[in-house]
C-alpha positions in Angstrom: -10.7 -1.2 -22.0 -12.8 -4.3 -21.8 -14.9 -5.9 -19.0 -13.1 -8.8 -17.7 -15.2 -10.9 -15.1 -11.7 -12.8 -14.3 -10.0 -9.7 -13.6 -13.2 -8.4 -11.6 -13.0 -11.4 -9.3 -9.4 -11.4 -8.7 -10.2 -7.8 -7.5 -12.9 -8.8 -5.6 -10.7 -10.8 -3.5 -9.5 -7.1 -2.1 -12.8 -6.5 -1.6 -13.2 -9.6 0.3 -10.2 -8.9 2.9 -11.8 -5.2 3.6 -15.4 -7.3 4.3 -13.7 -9.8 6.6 -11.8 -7.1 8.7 -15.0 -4.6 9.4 -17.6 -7.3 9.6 -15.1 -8.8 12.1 -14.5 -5.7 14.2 -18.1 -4.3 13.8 -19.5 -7.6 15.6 -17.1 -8.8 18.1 -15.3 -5.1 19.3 -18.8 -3.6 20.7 -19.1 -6.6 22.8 -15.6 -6.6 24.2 -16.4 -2.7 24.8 -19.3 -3.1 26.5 -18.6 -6.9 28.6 -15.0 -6.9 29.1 -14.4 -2.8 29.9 -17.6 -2.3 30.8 -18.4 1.2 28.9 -21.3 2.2 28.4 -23.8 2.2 25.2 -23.1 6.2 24.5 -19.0 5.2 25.0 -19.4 2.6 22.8 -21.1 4.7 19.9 -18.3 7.0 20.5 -15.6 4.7 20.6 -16.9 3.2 17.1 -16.8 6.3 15.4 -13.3 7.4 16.8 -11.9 5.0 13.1 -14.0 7.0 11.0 -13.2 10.2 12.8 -9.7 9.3 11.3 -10.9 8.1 7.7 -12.9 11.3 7.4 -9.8 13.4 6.7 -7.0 10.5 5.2 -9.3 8.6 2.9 -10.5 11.6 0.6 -7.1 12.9 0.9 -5.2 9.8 -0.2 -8.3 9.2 -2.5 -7.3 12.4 -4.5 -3.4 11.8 -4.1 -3.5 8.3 -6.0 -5.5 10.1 -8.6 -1.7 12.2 -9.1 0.6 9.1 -7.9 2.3 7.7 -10.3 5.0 4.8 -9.9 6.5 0.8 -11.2 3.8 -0.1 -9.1 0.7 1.8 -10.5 -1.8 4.7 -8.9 -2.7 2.1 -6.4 -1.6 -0.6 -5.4 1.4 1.1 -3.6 -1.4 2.0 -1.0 -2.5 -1.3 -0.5 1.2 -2.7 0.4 1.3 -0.8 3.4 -1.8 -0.2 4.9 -2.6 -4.3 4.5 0.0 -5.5 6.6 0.3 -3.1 9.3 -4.2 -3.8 9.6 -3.6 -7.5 9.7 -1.2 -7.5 12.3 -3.0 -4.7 14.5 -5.9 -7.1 13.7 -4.2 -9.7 15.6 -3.8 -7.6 18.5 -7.1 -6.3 19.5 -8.2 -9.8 21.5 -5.4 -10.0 23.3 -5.3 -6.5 24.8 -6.2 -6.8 28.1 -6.6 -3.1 29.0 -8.2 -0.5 28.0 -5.6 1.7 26.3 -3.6 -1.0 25.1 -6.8 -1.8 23.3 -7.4 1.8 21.9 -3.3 1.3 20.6 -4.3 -1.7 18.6 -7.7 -0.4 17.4 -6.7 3.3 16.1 -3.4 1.3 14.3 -5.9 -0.8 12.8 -8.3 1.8 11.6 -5.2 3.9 10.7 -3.6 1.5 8.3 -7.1 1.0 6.5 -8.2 4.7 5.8 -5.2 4.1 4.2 -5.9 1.6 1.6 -9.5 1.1 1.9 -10.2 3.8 -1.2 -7.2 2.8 -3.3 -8.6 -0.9 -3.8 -12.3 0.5 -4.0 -10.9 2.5 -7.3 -9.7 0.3 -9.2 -12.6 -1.2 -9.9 -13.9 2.0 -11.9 -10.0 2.0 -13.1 -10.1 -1.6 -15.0 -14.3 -1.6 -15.7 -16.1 0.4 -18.8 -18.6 2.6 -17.3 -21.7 0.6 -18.9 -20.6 -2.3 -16.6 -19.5 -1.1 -13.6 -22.6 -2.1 -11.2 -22.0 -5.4 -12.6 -18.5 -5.4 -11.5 -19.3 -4.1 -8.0 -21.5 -6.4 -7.7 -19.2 -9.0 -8.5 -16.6 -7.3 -5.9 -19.4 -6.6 -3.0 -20.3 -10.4 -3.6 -17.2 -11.4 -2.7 -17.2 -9.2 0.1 -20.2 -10.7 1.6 -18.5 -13.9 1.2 -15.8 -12.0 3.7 -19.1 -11.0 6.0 -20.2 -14.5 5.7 -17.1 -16.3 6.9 -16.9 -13.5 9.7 -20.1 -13.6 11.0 -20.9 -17.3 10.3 -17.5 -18.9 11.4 -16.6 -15.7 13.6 -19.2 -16.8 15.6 -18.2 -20.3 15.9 -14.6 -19.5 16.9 -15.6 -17.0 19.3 -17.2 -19.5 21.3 -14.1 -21.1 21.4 -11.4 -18.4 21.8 -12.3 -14.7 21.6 -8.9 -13.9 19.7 -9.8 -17.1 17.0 -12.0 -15.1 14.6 -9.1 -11.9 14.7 -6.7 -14.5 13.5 -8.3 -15.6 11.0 -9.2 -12.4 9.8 -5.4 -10.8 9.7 -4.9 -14.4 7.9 -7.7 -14.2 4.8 -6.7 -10.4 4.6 -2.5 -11.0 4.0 -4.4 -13.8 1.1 -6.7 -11.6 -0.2 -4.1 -8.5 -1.4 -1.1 -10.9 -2.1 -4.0 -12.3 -5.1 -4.6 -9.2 -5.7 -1.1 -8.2 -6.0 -0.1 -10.8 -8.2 -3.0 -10.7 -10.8 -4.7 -7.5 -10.8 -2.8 -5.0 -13.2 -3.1 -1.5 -13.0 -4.1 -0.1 -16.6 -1.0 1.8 -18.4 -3.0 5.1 -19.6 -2.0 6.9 -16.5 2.0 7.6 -17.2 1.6 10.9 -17.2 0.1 12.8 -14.0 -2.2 16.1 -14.8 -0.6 18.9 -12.7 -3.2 20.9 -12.9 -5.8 18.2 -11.6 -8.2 19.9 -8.8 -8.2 19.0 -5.2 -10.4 16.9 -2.6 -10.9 20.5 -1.8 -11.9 21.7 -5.0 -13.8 18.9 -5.7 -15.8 19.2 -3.1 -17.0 22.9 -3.4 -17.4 21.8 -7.0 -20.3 19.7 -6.0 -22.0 22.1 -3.4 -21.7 25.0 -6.4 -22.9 22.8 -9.4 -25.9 24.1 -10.4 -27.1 20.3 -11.4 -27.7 19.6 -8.0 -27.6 15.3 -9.1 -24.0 15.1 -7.1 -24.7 16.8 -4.1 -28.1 14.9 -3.6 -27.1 12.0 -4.3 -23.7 11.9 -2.0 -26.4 13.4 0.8 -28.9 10.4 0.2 -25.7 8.3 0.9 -25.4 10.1 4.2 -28.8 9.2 5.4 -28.4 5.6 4.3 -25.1 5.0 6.1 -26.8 6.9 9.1 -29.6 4.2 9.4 -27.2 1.4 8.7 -24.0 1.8 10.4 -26.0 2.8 13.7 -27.8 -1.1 13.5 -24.5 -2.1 12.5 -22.4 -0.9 15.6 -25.3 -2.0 18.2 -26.9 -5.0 16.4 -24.9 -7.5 18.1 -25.6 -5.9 21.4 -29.4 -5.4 20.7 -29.4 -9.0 20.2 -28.1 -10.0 23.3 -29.3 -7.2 25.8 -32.6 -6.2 24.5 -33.4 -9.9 23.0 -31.7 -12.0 26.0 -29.9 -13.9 23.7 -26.0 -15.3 23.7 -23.4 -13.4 22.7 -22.9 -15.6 19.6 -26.1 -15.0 18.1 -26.2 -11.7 16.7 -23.0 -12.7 14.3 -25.0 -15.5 13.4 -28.6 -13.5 12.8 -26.2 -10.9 10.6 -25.0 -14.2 9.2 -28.6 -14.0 7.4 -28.8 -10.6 6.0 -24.9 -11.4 4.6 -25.7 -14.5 2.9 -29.1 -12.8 1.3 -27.1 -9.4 -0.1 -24.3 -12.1 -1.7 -26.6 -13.9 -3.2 -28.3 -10.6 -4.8 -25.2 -8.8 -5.2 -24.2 -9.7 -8.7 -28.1 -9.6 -10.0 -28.4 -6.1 -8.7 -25.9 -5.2 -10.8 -27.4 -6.7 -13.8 -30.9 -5.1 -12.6 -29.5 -2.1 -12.7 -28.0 -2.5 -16.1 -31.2 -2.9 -17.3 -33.8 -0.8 -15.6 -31.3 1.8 -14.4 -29.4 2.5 -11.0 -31.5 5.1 -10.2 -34.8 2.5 -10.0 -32.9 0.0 -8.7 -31.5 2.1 -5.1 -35.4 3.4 -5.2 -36.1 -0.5 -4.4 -33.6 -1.2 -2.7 -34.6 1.7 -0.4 -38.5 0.9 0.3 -37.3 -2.9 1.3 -34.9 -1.5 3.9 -37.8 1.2 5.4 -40.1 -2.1 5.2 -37.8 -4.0 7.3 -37.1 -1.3 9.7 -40.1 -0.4 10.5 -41.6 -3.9 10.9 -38.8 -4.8 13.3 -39.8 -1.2 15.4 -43.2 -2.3 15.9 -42.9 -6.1 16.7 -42.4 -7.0 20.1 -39.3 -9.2 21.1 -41.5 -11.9 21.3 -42.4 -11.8 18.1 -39.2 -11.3 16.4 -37.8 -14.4 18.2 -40.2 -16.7 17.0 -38.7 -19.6 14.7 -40.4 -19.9 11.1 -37.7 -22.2 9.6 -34.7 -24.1 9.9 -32.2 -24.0 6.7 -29.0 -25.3 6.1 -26.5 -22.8 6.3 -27.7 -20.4 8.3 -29.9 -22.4 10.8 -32.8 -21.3 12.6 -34.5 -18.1 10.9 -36.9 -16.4 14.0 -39.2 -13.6 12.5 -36.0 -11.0 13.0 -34.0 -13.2 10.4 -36.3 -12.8 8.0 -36.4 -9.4 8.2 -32.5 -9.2 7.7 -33.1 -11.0 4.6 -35.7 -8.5 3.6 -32.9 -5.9 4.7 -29.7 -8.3 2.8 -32.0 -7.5 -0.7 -32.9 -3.9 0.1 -28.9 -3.1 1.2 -27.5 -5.2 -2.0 -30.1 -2.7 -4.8 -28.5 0.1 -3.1 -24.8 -0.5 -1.8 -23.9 -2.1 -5.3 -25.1 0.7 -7.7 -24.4 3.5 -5.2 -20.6 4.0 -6.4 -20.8 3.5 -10.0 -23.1 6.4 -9.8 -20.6 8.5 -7.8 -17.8 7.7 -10.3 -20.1 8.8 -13.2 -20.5 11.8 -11.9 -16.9 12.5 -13.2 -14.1 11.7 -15.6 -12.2 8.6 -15.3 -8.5 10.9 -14.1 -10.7 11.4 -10.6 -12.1 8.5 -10.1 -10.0 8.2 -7.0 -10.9 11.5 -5.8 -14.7 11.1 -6.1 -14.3 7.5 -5.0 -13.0 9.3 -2.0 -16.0 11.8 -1.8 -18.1 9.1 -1.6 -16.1 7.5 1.6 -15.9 11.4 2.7 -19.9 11.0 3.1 -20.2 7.5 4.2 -17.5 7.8 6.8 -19.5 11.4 8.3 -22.6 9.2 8.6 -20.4 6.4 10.2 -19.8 8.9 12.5 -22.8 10.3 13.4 -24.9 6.9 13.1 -23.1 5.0 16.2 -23.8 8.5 18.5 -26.7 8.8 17.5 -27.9 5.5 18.2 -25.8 5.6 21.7 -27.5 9.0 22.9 -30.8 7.5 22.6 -29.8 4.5 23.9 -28.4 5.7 26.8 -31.3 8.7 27.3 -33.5 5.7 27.2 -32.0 3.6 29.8 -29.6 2.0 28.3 -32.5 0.3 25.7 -31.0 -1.1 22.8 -34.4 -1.4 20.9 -34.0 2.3 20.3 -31.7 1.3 17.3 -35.1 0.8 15.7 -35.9 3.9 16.1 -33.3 6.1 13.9 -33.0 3.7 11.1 -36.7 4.1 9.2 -36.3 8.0 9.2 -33.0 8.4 7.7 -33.9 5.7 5.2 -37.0 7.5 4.3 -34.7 10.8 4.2 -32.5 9.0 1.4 -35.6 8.1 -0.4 -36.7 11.7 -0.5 -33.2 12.8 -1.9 -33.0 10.4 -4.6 -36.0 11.6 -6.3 -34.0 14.0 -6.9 -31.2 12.7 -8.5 -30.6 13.0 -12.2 -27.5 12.1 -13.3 -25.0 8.6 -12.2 -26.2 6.5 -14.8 -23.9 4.1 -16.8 -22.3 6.6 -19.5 -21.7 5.8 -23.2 -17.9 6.3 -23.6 -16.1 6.4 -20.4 -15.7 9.8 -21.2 -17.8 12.3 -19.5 
């Protein structure tokens, strides 16, 4: 098996459909939550964990069942078939729902249909990449991802101005793109024709790492806990801090995330390569004092402060103090995300990668559960103050900082056996 950066693109373009649905939903559905139904900040962290609620139990599972799968189609791409078209067209839905559980109808079929596939494409990365390269190839895929985030937050926000279903359209539209490219020129490799019945479990898998004596998996899937924690609870209120605690239009926290997007594409691929050299481990310890930096500078700056404008570029416009922070952040969340997977997957032989590619959405999605709630008890406890989201965020980054220094193992392997 050889590294192919064409075939790593072409894959990437999966990769770039999955970035253009979330960063799509995480910005625009909190502010239809909260302006159009009125709910309130606890409701809404709630309501954005009721997905991953879902995920928690179908995307290990399915994870673990493509590992066994075997058709004409491959291990994975069957997966992708369904659960893209049924998101895209749910997609579609969600701005038009003008009630409340009509809304909930189109938003749990959405989040349904990509527990479903979201793993599948995520593996075959590890599938068709040599371990030695395979932060440089998620790099290459999460850099076409945060093209997705880009186009989302950047043109979302531009759309959304003019029509609030506008940026959902366009997203059902790029995603149907993105997998038919991937359909048609990403192959599945041909080692697989024969499926090990006596292959272990999510379940087993999962007490496997919680009994190791090496403790290297169980820290490290916990340090990816914490991180998610801190990010997916700025993620589900940043748009909302933005325009209730900062006073500013609707528009402008897609925009300000615009910044952090642009900054972790244009680190993505080199954090890869960092890693290659220096080692994965090193590179997430980075990646992890930039983001506590950020954090905590935006906790102790006063709104003031954070809105004041130090530059205009082109692109992404007018960068206030916050902005620059997100670009502090875009670095710190590019050393991390991009190695964090290839040293899950090398934790384990290449027959499980979809299984332990599923572990590590097992832990994410728990800490995309409890990071929105989190967040939206405070927030609520507080007043309804959605500064508080600065609050959470530096602790559980400085938790996942603590648990990596424990980590031994996850670096690129020799052979891609184990």
């Amino acid at each position: 098996m050889k590294f192919n950066y064409g075939k790593i693109f072409l894959l990437g373009f999966g990769f770039f459909g999955v970035s253009v649905i979330w960063a799509t939903y995480n910005a625009f559905v909190p502010l239809f939550l909260a302006n159009k139904f009125g709910l309130n900040a606890l409701t809404v962290g709630f309501f954005m964990t009721l997905d991953n609620i879902a995920a928690l139990f179908i995307q290990p599972t399915i994870g673990a069942y493509s590992d066994r799968l075997r058709s004409p189609l491959g291990r994975r791409i069957p997966f992708i078939l369904i659960g893209a078209p049924i998101g895209a067209a749910a997609f579609g839905l969600i701005p038009l729902a003008g009630i409340l559980p009509l809304f909930v109808a189109c938003t749990v079929t959405l989040l349904l249909s990509m527990a479903l596939w979201r793993t599948p494409i995520v593996a075959l990365m590890p599938d068709i990449t040599p371990s030695k390269y395979r932060s440089q190839a998620n790099g290459i895929i999460n850099f076409m991802g945060g093209i997705g985030s880009i186009i989302a937050f950047l043109v979302g926000s531009k759309l959304y101005e003019t029509n609030q279903a506008y940026p959902f359209w366009l997203g059902s539209v790029l995603v149907l793109v993105a997998v038919a490219l991937v359909f048609i020129f990403v192959k599945e490799p041909k080692e697989y024709a024969v499926a090990d019945a006596n292959a272990p479990s999510v379940v087993d898998n999962v007490k496997s790492v919680f009994t190791d004596p090496e403790k290297s998996s169980l820290l490290l899937l916990l340090a990816i806990f914490s991180w998610f924690v801190a990010y997916n609870g700025i993620e589900a209120f940043f748009t909302l801090f933005v325009n209730r605690a900062l006073g500013q239009p609707e528009s402008e926290g897609p925009r300000l995330l615009t910044q952090l997007s642009l900054i972790f594409v244009l680190f993505a691929i080199p954090s890869g390569y960092l890693a290659g050299r220096i080692g994965r481990k090193p590179t997430i310890i980075m990646g992890l004092i930039m983001m506590i930096s950020a954090m905590l500078v935006m906790f102790i700056l006063p709104n003031e402060a954070l809105l004041v404008p130090l530059t205009k570029l082109p692109v992404l416009g007018v960068v206030p103090t916050l902005g620059l922070l997100l670009m502090l952040a875009g670095v710190g969340w590019a050393f991390i995300n991009i190695n964090s997977l290839p040293m899950v997957v090398d934790n384990t032989t290449d027959d499980r990668i979809g299984t332990y590619t599923g572990m590590y959405y097992l832990f994410s999605t728990m800490a995309a559960i409890f990071g929105p709630n989190i967040n939206g008890l405070l927030i609520t406890l507080a007043g309804e103050n959605y500064r508080m989201i600065t609050v959470v965020a530096p602790v559980f980054f400085i938790l996942a900082l603590l648990l990596m220094l424990g980590v031994k193992r996850g670096e690129a392997r020799t052979s891609n056996a184990s």
